[in-house]
N, C-alpha and C positions, 0 to 999 in steps of 0.2 A: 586788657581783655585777652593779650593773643597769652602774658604768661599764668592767668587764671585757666585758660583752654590747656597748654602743656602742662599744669600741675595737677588739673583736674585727670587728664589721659596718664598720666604716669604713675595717681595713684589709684585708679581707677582698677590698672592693670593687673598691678599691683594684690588688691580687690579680688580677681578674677580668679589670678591663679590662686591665692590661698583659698578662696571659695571651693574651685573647682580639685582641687587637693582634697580637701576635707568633705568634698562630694563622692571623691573614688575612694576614700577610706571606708567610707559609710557602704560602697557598694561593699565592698569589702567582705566587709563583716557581716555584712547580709548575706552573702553569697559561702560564707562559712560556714554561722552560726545555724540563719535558716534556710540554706543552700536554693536562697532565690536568685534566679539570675542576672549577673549585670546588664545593664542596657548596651556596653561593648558586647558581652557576648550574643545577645538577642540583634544585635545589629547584625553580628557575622551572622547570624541564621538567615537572618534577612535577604542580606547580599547573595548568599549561596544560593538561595529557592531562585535570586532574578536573574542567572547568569547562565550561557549555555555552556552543556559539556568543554568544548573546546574552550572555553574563557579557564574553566574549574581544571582542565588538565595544563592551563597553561601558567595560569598559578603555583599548580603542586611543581610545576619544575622550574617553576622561576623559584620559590623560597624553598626549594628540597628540604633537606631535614629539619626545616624552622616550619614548614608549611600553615602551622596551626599557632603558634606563637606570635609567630612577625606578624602576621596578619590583624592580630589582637592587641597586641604590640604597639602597632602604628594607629591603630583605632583609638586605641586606651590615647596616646600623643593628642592625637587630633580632638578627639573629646574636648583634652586639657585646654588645647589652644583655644576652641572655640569657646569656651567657658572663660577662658582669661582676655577675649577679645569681645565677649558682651559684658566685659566689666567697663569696657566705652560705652557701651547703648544705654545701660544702667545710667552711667553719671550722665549725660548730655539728657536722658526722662528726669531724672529729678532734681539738674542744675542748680547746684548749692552756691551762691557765692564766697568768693572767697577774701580774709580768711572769715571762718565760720565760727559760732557761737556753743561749746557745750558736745557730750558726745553722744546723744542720745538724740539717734533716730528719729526723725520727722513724720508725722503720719502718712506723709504723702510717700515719704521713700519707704515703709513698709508693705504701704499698697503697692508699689513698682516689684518689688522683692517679691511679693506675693502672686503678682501675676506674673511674674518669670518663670517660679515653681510650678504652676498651675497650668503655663498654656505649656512649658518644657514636657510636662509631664501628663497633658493632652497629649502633645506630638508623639511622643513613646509611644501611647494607648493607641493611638489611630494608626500610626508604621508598624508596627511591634504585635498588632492585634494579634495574628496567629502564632506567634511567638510566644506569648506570654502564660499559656496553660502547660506550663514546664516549671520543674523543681527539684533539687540534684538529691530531695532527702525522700523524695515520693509523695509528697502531696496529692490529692486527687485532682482532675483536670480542672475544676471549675475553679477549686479552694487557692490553687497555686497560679491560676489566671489574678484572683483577687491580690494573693502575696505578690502578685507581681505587681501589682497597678502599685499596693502600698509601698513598693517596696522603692520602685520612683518616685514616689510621691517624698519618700523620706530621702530620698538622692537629692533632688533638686527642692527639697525645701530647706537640707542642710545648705543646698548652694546658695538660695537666697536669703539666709538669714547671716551667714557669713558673709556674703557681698554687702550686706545693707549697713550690718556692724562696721565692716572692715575696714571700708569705704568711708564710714565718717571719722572713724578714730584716726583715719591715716591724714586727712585734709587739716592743714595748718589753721590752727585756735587764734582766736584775735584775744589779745593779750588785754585785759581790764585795767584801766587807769592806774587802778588803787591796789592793783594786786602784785603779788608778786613773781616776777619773771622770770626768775632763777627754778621756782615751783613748777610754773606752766608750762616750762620748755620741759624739764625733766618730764612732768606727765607727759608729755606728747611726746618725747622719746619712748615713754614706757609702755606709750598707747602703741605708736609703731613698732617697736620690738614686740609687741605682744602678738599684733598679727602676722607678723616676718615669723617669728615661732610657732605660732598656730598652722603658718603652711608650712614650716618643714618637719613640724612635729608628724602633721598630716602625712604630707609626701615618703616619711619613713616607715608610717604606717603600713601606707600602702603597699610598697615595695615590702616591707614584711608578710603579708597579709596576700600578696602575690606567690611570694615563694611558699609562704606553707600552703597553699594551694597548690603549685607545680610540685610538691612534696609526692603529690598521688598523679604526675603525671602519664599519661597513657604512650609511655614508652614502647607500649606492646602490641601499639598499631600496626599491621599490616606484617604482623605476625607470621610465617607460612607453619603450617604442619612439622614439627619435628622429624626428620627422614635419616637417622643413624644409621649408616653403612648401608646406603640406597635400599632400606625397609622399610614397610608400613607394616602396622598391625590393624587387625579387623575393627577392631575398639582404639580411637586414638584416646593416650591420658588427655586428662584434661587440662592439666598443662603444657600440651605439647599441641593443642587445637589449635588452629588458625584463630585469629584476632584480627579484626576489622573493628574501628569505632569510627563515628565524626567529631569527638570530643575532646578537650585536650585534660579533661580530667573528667573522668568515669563519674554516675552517679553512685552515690552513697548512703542505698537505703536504708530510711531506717522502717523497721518491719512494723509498729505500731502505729503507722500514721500512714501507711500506703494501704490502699483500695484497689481493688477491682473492680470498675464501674463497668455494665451494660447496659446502652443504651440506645437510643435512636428508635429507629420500625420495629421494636422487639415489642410483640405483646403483654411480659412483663419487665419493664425496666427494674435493673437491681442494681446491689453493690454489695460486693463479697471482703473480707478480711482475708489475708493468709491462709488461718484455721478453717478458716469457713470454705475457702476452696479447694482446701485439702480433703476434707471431709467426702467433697462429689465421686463421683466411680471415676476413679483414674485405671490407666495403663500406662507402660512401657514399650518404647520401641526404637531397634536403631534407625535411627536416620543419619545420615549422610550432606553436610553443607559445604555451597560451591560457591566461593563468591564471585559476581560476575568477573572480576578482573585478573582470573584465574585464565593464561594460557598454555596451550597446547605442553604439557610434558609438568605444568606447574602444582605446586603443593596449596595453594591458596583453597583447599579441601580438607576436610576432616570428617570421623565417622565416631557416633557416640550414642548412647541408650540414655534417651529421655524418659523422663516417667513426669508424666501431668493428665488431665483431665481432656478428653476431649472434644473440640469445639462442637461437636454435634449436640454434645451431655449437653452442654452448657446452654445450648440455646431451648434444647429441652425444656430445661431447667426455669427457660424463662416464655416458656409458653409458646415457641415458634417467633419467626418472623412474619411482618406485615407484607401483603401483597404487592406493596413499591420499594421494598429493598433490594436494591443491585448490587449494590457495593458492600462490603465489609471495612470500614477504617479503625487502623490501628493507633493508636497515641502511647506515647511515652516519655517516662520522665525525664527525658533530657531534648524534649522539643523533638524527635524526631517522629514522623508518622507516615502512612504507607495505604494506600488501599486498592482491594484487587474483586476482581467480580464476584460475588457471592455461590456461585453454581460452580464456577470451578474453584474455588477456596473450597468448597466442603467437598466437592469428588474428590480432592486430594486428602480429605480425614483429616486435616491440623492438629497439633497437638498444643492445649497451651504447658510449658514443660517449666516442675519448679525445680525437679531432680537431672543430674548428670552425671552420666554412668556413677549411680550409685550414694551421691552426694549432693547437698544443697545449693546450686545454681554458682558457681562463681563468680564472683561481681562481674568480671570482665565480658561473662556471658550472660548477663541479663537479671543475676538477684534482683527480687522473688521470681522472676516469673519474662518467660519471653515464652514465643509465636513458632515453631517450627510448619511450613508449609512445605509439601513433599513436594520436589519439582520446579523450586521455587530460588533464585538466586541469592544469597545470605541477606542480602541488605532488604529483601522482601519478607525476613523471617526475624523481626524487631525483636530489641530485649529490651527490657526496665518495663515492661509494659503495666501501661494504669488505666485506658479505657479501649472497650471494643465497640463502635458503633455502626449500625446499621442504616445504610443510606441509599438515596435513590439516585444519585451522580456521585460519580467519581471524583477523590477529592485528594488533593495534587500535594505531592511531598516531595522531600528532597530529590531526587531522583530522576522525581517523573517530572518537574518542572523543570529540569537541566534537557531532558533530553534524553536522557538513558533508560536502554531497550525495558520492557517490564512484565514480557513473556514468559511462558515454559523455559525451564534452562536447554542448552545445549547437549546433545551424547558428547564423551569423552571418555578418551581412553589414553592409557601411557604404560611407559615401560620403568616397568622400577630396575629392574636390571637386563639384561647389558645395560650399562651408561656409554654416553660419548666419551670414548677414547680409549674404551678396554681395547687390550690386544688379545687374541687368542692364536693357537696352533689350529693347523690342519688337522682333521680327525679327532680334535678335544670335542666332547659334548660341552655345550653351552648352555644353561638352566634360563628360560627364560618368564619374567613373571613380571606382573602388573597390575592396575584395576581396571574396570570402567564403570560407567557410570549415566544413566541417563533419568536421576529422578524417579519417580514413582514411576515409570513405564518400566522396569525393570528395564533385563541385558536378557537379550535371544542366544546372544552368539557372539564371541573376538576371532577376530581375523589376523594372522601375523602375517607380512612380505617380509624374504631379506632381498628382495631387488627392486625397493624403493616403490613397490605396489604394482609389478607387473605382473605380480603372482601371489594368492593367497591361501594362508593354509589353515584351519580353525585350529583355535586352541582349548584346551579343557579349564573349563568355569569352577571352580570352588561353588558351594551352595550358595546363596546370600542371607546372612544376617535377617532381612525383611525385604517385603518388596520395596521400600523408598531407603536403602544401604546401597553402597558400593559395592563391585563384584569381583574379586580375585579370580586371576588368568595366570597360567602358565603351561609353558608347553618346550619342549628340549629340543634343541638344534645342532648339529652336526655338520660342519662346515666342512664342503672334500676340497676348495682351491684356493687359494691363496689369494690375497687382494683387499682391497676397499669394501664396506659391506653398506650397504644404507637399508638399516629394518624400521619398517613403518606396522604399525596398530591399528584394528578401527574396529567399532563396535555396534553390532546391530541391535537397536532396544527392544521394546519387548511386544511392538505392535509391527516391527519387523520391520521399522524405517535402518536404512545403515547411516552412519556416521559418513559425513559429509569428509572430502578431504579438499573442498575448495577453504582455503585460506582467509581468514578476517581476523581482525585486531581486536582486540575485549573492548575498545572504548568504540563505538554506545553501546555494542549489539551483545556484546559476549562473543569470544572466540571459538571458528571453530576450523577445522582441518587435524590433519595426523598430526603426530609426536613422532619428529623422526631421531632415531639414534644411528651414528656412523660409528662402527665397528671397524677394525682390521682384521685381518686374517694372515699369519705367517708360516 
């Protein structure tokens, strides 16, 4: 008995892991082919909506630059494990004695197999629910909700049809009187070599099917603004824009199978194509995005001319909304989504934008089609976008279920030059220039001190781009003594609040206080 229980456990195991190999290849390829997502990574979506700010910043610096990998990484492991440790639960349900007759599957152990796959792939649906209306090629919200269900459904019914195979061809054959044994054994070696190579044929897979995935890794996360010889330009390129993502490899749409859904309290529910939302009255405009994790003196900003259709058209377009919409929610194809009160989403004019300065949306910023909200901190201003809908409660996204502030942004202002540590002479004039910034409330006024704000002098504003752009400051300085210099910035917006200079850190609220630069003087 006890060595039929250790033979049954060890090839059971056996069982699992090649199962559960030839389960993550299958994600695999799904996750390539029809860029559904794996159940590892819908898990990490998971985990991140349950965890608070400080769990999510203690993360980012416990795996620094793996942040998004190891985390997937150990998930992808653990999957493995536990899929090669219900390769025990499997053999002890359908207790085969041993040794055993023939290699073909009992009914009884189909049905075990079958409800492995079935309630596996319940559990997904029921954890995974909000999760699951995500697809890295564009699908629309509902179709890629489905591609998801199937697409675990074909994960874990590869696992259990592999387990149920694997499982009998590995368990030692009772050899026939009359037969011959020299045959039997070698089958039964060829039966077990066959699934020992089915899991590492798998596991190779995998690992291949990983890396051409990391092939399009988002190396370009957390990107700042390109700043050559302490300059900005009015218009940042577009490859020199700040990049924020959650993803560790960007969506990759394809344009023929992404939608535009509007839905929810809209008087007419639709769904728009590409063409078909190009066609509505569009504009152009610069806007200015800040992500909240931008502090004081920081580049985590950029300034760039959208050109898309605007949110007001749109709802035109669709008849008004209904009398109980409060909310506006955003979704997008990579599971991330956002929603903000509907009264002040439309006083800020949104733009949905498919152009960039001048050019078709760069993957990295949102192709086809992303949310610009004027006022609004970057990660409130979604890209990949595939549905807009109209709600009566607020409905809780990355972000806002950690903990993180989801207000009007902060004024800010900074010095692009002087930087910390110029020296200057007595009597040199000193050129000094910067931005600020406070969202759609425009900039009234910049304020310069060089003695660290006990004194302030205005500086002359450049025009702005538009009212929701950044606003170029400069103003010349003449130092008459010698010394230590500490020059601060602040900026009054354009309803006439000043720029705060009490001090806070970006994580939850967004930061705010001066940009101070220490100078010499020789």
């Amino acid at each position: 008995m006890g060595r039929t229980v250790l033979f049954s456990a060890v090839w059971a195991l056996v069982a699992g892991l090649a199962a559960s190999l030839c389960a993550t290849l299958v994600m695999g390829l799904l996750r390539l082919l029809a860029g559904i997502p794996t159940p590892v990574e819908m898990f990490g979506d998971y985990v991140l909506k349950h965890i608070s700010v400080a769990q999510f910043i203690g993360l980012l610096i416990r795996y620094g630059s793996n942040a998004k990998t190891a985390p997937l990484g150990q998930a992808l492991l653990a999957m493995i494990a536990v899929g090669t440790a219900l390769g025990c639960l499997y053999a002890l349900l359908v207790w085969i004695r041993l040794p055993t007759r023939g290699y073909r599957p009992a009914r009884r152990e189909w049905l075990v197999a079958l409800a492995f796959a079935l309630l596996m792939t319940l559990t997904g649906v029921i954890l995974f629910w909000k999760e699951l209306p995500q697809n890295f090629l564009g699908w629309p919200f509902e179709m890629a909700r489905t591609l998801s269900i199937v697409g675990m459904l074909c994960d874990f019914g590869v696992y259990g049809a592999v387990l149920c195979l694997g499982y009998r061809a590995l368990l030692p054959k009772y050899s026939a009187p009359n037969g011959d044994r020299v045959v039997a054994r070698r089958r039964q070696l060829l039966a077990r070599s066959g699934v020992v190579a089915l899991g590492v044929g798998a596991g190779l897979g995998t690992f291949g099917s990983i890396q051409k995935l990391l092939d399009n890794y988002t190396a370009y996360d957390g990107m700042k603004t390109s700043f050559p010889n302490h300059t900005d330009y009015p218009i940042t390129p577009n490859n020199d824009h700040y990049v924020v993502t959650q993803n560790p490899v960007d969506p990759s749409i394809d344009i023929n199978l992404w939608r535009l859904e509007v839905g929810g309290l809209v008087n007419k529910p639709g769904t728009y194509t590409y063409e078909e939302l190009q066609k509505l009255p569009s504009t152009a405009r610069a806007i200015t995005l800040e992500c909240i994790a931008n502090g004081p003196g920081g580049h985590l900003m950029g300034n760039a001319v959208w050109h898309g259709v605007p949110l007001r058209t749109l709802i035109e377009q669709q008849g008004g909304t209904q009398p109980g919409a409060k909310y506006i929610a955003f979704y997008c194809a990579d599971g991330y989504n956002t929603s903000l009160p509907q009264q002040e989403v439309l006083e800020a004019d949104p733009l949905l934008a498919w152009n960039m300065n001048g050019v078709d949306l760069p993957k990295r910023h949102g192709y086809p089609l992303r949310v610009l909200i004027p006022g609004r901190y970057g990660e409130e201003n979604p890209k990949w976008l595939t549905r807009i809908e109209f709600v009566g409660d607020f409905v809780q996204g990355l972000y806002s279920s950690q903990g993180w502030y989801n207000g009007v942004l902060r004024t800010t202002s900074r010095f692009n030059q002087p930087f910390a540590g110029n020296v200057f002479q007595v009597g040199q004039l000193v050129p000094m220039v910067g931005i600020a910034f406070a969202g759609n409330r425009g900039i009234q006024r910049v304020e310069v001190s060089v003695d660290g704000g006990t004194t302030w002098k205005e500086a002359k504003l450049d025009p702005a781009l538009s009212k929701d752009s950044w606003v170029f400051w400069r103003m010349d300085w003449r130092p008459t003594r010698a010394g230590t210099y500490t020059l601060a910035v602040r900026a009054t917006d354009g309803t006439g609040e000043v720029q705060t200079g009490r001090k806070q850190n970006t994580v939850p609220n967004g930061s705010t206080g001066y940009h101070i630069v220490t100078v010499t003087v020789a």
